[in-house]
N, C-alpha and C positions, 0 to 999 in steps of 0.2 A: 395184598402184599403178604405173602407166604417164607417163612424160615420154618427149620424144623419144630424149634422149640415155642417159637411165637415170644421170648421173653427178651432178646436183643436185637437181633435186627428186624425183624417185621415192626414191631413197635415203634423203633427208631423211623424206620422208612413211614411207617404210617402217619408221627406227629411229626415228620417235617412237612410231609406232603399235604396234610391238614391245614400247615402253617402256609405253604403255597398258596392255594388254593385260597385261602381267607384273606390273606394277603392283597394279592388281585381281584377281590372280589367275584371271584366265580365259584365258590363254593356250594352255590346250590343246583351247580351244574352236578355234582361229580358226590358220590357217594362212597366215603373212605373207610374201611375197616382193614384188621390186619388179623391170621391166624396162623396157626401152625399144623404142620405135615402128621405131629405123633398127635398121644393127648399126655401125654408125661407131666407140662405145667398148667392144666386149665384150670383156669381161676386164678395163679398167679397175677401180681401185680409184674411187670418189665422187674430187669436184673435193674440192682439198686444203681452202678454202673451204666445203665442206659438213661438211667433215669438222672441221673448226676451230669452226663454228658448234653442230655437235651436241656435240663435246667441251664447251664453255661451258655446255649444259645440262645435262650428266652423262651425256652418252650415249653411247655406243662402237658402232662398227658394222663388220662384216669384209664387207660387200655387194659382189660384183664384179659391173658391169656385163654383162648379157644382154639377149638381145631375145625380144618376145612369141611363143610357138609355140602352135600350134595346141592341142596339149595344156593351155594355159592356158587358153582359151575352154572346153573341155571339163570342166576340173576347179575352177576357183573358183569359186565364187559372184556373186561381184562382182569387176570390173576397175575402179578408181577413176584417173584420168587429170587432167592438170592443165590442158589447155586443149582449144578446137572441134578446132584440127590432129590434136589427138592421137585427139581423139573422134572425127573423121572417117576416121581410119587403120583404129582400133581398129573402128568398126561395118563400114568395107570387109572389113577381115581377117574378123573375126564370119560374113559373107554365104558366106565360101566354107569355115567348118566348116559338115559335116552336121550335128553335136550340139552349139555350142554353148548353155549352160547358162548363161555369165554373162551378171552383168544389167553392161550399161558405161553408166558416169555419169561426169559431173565430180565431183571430191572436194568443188570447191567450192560446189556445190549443197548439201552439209551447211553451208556455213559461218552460224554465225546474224550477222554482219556483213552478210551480204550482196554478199561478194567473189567472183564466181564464178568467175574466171579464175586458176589460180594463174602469174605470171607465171616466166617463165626467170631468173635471176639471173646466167648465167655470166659475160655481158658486161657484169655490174655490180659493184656490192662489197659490203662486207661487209654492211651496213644491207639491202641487196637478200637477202641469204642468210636475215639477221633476219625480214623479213619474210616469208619463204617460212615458218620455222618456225615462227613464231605462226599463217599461215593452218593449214598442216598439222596443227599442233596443235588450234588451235580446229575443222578439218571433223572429225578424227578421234575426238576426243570425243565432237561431234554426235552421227556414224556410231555409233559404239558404244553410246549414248544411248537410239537407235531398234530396237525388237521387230526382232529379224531369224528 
């Protein structure tokens, strides 16, 4: 799960998807990390804000900020990203692995609303953070939803 910064939505998407996943017990199907497009926040802990918003829905996360390496095109399956920016990095980066393997999408291409775009929140507030996690929630379900 890819955003630029790795500090609000990849996180977010990453501990709900965690939370899925554990939830229904198939979590050792499924190997979840999230990173970022730049390296601007690595090592950052999530925006306090992301982290406030998941704490609201019971969720906990110790995620520090990294950025995509080549070994992640190699070994996921799928790279899920939150906007074209990110999707346009993520397919550039893709072109110069020999082996990559993942398939990269927008997350919001699962969402059954029909919101493709998951937007950035940082330079928003809190209602902005809200609705990052209903999209994440609602694509991650989809995603899970579907034969993989």
């Amino acid at each position: 799960l890819v955003s630029i910064g790795n500090i609000c939505r990849s996180p977010i998407a990453e501990a709900v998807f965690r939370k899925l996943v554990t939830d229904e017990k198939v979590e050792h199907k499924w190997r979840t990390d999230s990173a970022a497009v730049s390296d601007w926040n690595v090592g950052r802990s999530p925006d306090s804000r992301a982290l406030s918003c998941l704490r609201n829905h019971g969720i906990e996360t110790a995620h520090k900020a990294r950025q995509v390496t080549k070994e992640d095109f190699q070994t996921f399956d799928y790279i899920l990203c939150m906007d074209e920016s990110n999707l346009r990095d993520l397919n550039r980066k893709s072109n110069q692995v020999k082996d990559c393997k993942a398939k990269i999408e927008l997350l919001g291409s699962y969402d059954p609303q029909k919101q493709l775009i998951i937007e950035d929140p940082y330079y928003g507030n809190e209602k902005d953070f809200e609705t990052v996690y209903e999209q994440c929630l609602r694509c991650c379900k989809a995603f899970l939803e579907k034969p993989h």
